[in-house]
N, C-alpha and C positions, 0 to 999 in steps of 0.2 A: 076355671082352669081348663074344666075339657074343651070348649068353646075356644080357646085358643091355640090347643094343641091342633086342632080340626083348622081352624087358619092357615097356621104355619104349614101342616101337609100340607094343605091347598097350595099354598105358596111354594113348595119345593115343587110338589107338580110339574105347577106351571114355568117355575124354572128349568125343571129337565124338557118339558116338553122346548121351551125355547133357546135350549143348549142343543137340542137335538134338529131342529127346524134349521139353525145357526149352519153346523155342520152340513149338513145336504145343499144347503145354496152355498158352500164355499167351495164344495166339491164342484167342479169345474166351473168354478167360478169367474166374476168380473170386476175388475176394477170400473165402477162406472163414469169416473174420469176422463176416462179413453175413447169413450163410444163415441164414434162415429156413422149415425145410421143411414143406409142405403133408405131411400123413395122408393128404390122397387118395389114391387110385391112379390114376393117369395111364389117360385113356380111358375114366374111369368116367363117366357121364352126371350132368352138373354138374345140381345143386339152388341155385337163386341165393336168394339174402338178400334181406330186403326191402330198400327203397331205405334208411329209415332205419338198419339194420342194418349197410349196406354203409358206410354213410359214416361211419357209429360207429368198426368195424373199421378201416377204410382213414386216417379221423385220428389214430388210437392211433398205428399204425404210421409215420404222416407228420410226426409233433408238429403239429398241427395241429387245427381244430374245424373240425366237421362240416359247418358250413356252407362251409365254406371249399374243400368236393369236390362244387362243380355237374357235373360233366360225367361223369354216371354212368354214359354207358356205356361210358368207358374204365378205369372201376374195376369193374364187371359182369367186361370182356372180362380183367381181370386177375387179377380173384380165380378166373375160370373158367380160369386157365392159372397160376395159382401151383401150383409144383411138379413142374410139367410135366419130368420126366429132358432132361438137355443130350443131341443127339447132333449128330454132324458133319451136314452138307445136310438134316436133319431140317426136317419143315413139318408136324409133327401134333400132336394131345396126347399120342401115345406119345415122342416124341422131337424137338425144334427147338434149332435151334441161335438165335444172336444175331440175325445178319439175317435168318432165315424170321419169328425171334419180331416184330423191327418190320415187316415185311411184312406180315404176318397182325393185327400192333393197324392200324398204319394203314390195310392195305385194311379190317375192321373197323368202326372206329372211326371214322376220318376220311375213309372213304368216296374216297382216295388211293392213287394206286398207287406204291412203292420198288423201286427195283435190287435185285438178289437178296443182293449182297455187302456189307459194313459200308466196305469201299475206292469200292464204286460209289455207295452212299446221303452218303457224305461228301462226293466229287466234285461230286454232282448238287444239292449243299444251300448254301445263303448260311450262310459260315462266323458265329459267336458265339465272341469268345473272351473272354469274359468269363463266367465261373458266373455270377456277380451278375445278367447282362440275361438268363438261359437263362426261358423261359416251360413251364405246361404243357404238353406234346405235341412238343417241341423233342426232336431226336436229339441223344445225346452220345456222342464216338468217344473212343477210345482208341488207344495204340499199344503195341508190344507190345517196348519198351526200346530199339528199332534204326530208332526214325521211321515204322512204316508201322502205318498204320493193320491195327488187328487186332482189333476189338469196339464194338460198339453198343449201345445201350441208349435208353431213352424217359424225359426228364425228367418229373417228377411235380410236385412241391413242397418247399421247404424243403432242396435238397440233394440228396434222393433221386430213384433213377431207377430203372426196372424193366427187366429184361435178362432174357436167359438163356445161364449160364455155366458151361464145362465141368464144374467140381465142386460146380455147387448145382442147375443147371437154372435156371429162372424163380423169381428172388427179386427182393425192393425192396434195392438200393445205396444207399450215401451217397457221395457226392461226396466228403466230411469224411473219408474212411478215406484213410489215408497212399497205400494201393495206385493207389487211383481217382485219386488227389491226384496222385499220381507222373506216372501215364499220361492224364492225361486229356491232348487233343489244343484239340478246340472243342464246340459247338455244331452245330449247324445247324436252316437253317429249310428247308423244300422251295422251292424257288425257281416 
C-alpha cells in the first residue's frame, strides 16, 4: 500500500511539474502551423528590398495587392526582424520575445512608446473586441487558457498579425487558425 501511495505522489509530481512547463511555453506563445522561418541568421546586417519588392513579398504572404501595403516602413521594420529566435526579456535581433518585439515596431515605426509586458500594453490600450473593426497597426492580445493575458502581436491585414513566439520567433499569424481563434482576447488601440 505504501509503495503505491509513493507512485501516485510521483505521479501528481510529475503532472504539476508538466502543467507548469505547459503554462510557460503558452505564455507568448505559438501556433506552430504558422511558422514561416527566415534563412537569415539573426544579427546579420539586413539588405532591404526595394519598396516594390517589399510589397510584392508582403501581399503574397497577406492575400492581399500591393497597393494595398502603403505604410512601408512597418513592412521594412518586419521583414528586417522575420526570423529573429524567441527568447524570454529578449530586445535584439539575437533574441525578443512578444512585448520587446511590439515595443521595438512601435517605438520604430509609430514613433510611440509601449509598456514593456503584453498584460501592461493591454491595460494601457482602448480595448477592440471585434477582429472585424481590428485596423493596421492595432495590438492583438491573447491569453493563455486561464484569462490572463499572455501574448501580443501587431495586426497587419486580412487576419494576419506579426508576433514573436516561443516556437517560431517573429512570424506573420492568422487570426483564422483555431489556436489564435481560441485565445484571442481583443484589440487595442494606444489610447
Amino acid at each position: 500500500m505504501q509503495h503505491i501511495l509513493v507512485l501516485v505522489k510521483s505521479l501528481l509530481s510529475n503532472l504539476l511539474l508538466a502543467a507548469a512547463l505547459s503554462c510557460l511555453l503558452i505564455s507568448c506563445g505559438a501556433s506552430r502551423k504558422t511558422a514561416r522561418h527566415n534563412t537569415e541568421t539573426p544579427g546579420r546586417s539586413y539588405q532591404p528590398l526595394s519598396e516594390k519588392a517589399l510589397q510584392k513579398k508582403y501581399a503574397s504572404r497577406l492575400q492581399a495587392s500591393p497597393g494595398d501595403l502603403d505604410n512601408t516602413p512597418l513592412y521594412y521594420f518586419i521583414d528586417e526582424w522575420y526570423g529573429t529566435p524567441y527568447r524570454y526579456g529578449g530586445n535584439t535581433r539575437s533574441g525578443i520575445d512578444c512585448s520587446g518585439f511590439t515595443v521595438q515596431l512601435y517605438t520604430k515605426v509609430f514613433k510611440s512608446n509601449l509598456p514593456r509586458t503584453a498584460r501592461q500594453q493591454y491595460e494601457s490600450s482602448k480595448r477592440i473586441k471585434k477582429i472585424r473593426k481590428l485596423e493596421e497597426g492595432d495590438l492583438v492580445f491573447f491569453n493563455d487558457g486561464r484569462g490572463r493575458i499572455s501574448h501580443v502581436g501587431v495586426y497587419l491585414m486580412n487576419n494576419f498579425f506579426v508576433h514573436s513566439g516561443t516556437g517560431t520567433g517573429v512570424i506573420i499569424g492568422n487570426l483564422e487558425d483555431d489556436y489564435w481563434r481560441e485565445h484571442f482576447v481583443a484589440g487595442g488601440k494606444r489610447k
